[in-house]
Every structure is written in C-alpha cells, then in structure tokens.
N, C-alpha and C positions, 0 to 999 in steps of 0.2 A: 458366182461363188468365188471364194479367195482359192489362191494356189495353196493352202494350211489345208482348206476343207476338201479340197479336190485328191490331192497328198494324200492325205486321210482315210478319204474314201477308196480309194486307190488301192492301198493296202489293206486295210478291213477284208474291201472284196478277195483280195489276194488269200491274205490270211483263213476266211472263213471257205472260200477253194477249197484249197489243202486241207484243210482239218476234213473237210466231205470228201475229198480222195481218198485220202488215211482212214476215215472211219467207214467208209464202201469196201474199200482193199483188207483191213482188217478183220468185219465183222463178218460180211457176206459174201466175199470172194477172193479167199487166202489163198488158195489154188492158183488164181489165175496170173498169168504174167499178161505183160506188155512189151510194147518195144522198147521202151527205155532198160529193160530189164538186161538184154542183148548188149545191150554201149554201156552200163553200167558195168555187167563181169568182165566184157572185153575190155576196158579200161582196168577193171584190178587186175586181171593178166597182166596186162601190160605195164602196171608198176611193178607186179612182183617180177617182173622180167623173164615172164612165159608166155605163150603164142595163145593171141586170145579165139583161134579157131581152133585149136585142140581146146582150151579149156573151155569155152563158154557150154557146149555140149552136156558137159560132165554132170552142167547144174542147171541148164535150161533142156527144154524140151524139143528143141528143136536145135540145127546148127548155126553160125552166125551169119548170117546172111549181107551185113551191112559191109564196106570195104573198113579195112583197117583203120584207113585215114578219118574216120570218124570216129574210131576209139582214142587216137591221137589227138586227133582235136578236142575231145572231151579232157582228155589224161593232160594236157599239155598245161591250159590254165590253175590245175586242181594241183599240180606240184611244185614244190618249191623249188628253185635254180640250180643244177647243179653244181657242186663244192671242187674248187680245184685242187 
C-alpha cells in the first residue's frame, strides 16, 4: 500500500470512530459521562480561573478524582500564550 492509501485509511477509521462515539453518546446514552468528561470541566475551570475541584461536582456526578496536573496539561496546549 502507498503511504496516500494508508493516510487515508487511517483517518476514515478515525473519522468513522467518532461519528459511532457521537452517535452511541447521543442517541442511546445521554445520561452517561465518562472520564474525559471529569479533564474536560476541570479544564474549563481552570480557564475561567476557578478551582476545578469545587466546580467539576456542580456538573458531574461524582468529584474530581484526577490530580490537577492533568487538567493543566489538557488546558495548557488548548490556550493561546499569554499577552504581556
């Protein structure tokens, strides 16, 4: 196989993943979180510049269990550089 077709296939599989996550999580189990769900709000905390172990609670069903340093590491890439 060429590296085009392998590329290709590569993302297809990706792509067609996703869309079967998104259409499982959507149609027949809206309800349910996961653990990305937990690093996800603890990350918007922590852009809005609130403690993401008081907020995550408020909107997930359980407390945040992961260390901070993992909402940081999530948060860190996904921002753009501070302005002096």
């Amino acid at each position: 196989m060429t590296t085009r077709r392998v590329l290709l296939a590569t993302i297809t599989a990706g792509f067609a993943g996703g869309l079967l996550v998104w259409f499982f999580y959507t149609h027949y189990a809206p309800s349910q979180w996961g653990d990305f769900d937990q690093v996800w709000l603890g990350s918007r905390a922590l852009l809005a510049g609130r403690d993401p172990y008081l907020e995550v609670p408020k909107h997930f069903p359980w407390p945040l269990y992961y260390p901070d340093s993992l909402c940081r590491h999530w948060t860190a890439p996904n921002t753009p550089p501070p302005t002096p």
